[in-house]
N, C-alpha and C positions, 0 to 999 in steps of 0.2 A: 239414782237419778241420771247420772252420765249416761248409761246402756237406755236408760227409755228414753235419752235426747238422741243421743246414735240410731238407736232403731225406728224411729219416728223421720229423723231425717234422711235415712235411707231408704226406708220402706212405704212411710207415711203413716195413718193412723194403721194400717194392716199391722205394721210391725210392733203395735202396741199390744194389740189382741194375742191373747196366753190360747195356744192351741190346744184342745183337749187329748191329742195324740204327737207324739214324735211324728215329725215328718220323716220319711224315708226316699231316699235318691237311690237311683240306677247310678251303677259304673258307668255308663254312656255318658250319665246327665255331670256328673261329677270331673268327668273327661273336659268336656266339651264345655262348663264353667273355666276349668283351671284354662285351658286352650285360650277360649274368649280376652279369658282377662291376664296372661302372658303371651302370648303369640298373636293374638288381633288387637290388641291394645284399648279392649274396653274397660273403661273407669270399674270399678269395684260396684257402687251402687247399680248402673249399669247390668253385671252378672247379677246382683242381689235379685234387681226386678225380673230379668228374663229368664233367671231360672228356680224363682220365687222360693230364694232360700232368705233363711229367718233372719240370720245374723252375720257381719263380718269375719266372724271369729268359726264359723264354717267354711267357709271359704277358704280361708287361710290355714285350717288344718290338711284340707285337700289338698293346697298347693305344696305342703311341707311331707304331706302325703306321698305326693306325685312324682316330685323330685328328687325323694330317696325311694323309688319304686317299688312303694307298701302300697298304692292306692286302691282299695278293696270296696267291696258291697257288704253290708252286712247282711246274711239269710236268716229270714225265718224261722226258725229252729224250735222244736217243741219243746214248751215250759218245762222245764225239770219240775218235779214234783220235790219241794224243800221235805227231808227226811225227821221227822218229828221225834223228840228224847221221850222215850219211856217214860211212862207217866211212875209217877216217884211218890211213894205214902209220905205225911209226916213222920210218923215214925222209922220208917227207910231211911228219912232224909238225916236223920240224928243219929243213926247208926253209924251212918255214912260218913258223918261229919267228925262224931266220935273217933274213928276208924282212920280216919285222914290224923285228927292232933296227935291220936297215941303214936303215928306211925311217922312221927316229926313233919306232919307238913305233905307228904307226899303226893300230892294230887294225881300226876300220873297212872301210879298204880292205884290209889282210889279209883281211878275212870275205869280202869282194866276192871279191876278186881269184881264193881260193882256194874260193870257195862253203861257210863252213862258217858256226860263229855267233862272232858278237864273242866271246859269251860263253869258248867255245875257245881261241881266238885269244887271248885275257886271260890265261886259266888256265895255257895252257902255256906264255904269256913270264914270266911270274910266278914260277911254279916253277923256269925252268930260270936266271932272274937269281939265285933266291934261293938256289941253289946252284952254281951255272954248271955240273952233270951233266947228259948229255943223256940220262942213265940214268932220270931221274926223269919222262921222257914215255914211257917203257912201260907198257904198259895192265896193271898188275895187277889188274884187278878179278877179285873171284870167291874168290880164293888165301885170303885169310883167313879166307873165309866155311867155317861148318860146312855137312859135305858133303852131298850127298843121301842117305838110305840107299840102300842097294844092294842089300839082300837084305829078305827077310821079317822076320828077327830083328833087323835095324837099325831099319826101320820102327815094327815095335812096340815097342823099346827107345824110341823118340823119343816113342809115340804116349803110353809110361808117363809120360817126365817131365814131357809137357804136360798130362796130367791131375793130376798131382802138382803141377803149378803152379798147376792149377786148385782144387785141392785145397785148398790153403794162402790161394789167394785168397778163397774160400767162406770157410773158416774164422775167418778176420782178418773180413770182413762180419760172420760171424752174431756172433762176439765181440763185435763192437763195438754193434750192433745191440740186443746184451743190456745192455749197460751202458748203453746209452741209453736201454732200457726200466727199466731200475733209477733212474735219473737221472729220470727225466720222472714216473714214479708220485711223487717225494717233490715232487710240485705244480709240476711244472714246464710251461705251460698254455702262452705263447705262441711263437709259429716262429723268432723275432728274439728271445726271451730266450735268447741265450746265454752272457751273461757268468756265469751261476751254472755254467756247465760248466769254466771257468777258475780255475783254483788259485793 
């Protein structure tokens, strides 16, 4: 609740609104922020609006940026493609598991030996000591998840509640939004006075 009075009163309703992408700034634009607001002496809100960054707390990593002379752009860079674990049978996986208790525990060379990751090799001794089932290394992924639609009328059935989710999230913003504008007219002037919003 503090961060959406902060950015509300910084920004105004813009600053309420959840953007669907990261914003990204230029070294220029990040320069000439920190500049503005130690060197020209404009207020913080001030740099917030003219160089329509989101939040305070941008800002001031810049400034801490700038000062110890890391201040950088971040590039583009092509998505690494995450490297996927070999797909692993049940019965693999109990070999594996087997393979690990005889050999006290060793995960390590479980990962070598079987080429998978520790991390695996952790997960599935773990679970099958914490119940001794070896039921509980079946891959159920998927099963509980809601299904894909299948037809037209699934689709737009899904495509209604997510707007209807969208709906209610609007609505909860501008609500609040309003009472913020009611709240800041009875003289409420600085971005850090929040304690008169507390009861």
């Amino acid at each position: 609740m503090t961060k959406w009075i902060k950015q509300f009163l910084l920004a105004g309703l813009a600053g309420l609104i959840r953007p669907k992408h990261n914003q990204k700034y230029s070294l220029k634009t990040k320069i000439a922020a920190v500049k503005d607001y130690q060197l020209n002496g404009l207020a913080s809100r001030e740099v917030l609006i003219k160089y329509k960054i989101r939040h305070i707390s941008q800002l001031k990593q810049w400034i801490i940026q700038y000062n110890s002379d890391k201040l950088t752009v971040a590039y583009a860079t092509r998505k690494r493609v995450k490297k996927m674990g070999r797909k692993v049978s049940f019965d693999e996986k109990k070999q594996i598991v087997q393979w690990t208790i005889n050999h006290q525990n060793n995960y390590k060379e479980a990962a070598s030996k079987y080429d998978i990751s520790y991390q695996r090799v952790y997960s599935w001794v773990r679970k099958y000591l914490h119940d001794h089932n070896w039921e509980v290394l079946k891959d159920n992924r998927g099963r509980n998840k809601d299904k894909e639609p299948t037809n037209e009328l699934e689709r737009l059935r899904k495509r209604v509640r997510e707007l209807e989710a969208e709906k209610r999230e609007s609505e909860v913003q501008i609500a609040f939004a309003k009472k913020l504008v009611e709240i800041r007219n009875r003289e409420v002037h600085r971005p850090d006075d929040i304690k008169r919003f507390k009861k």
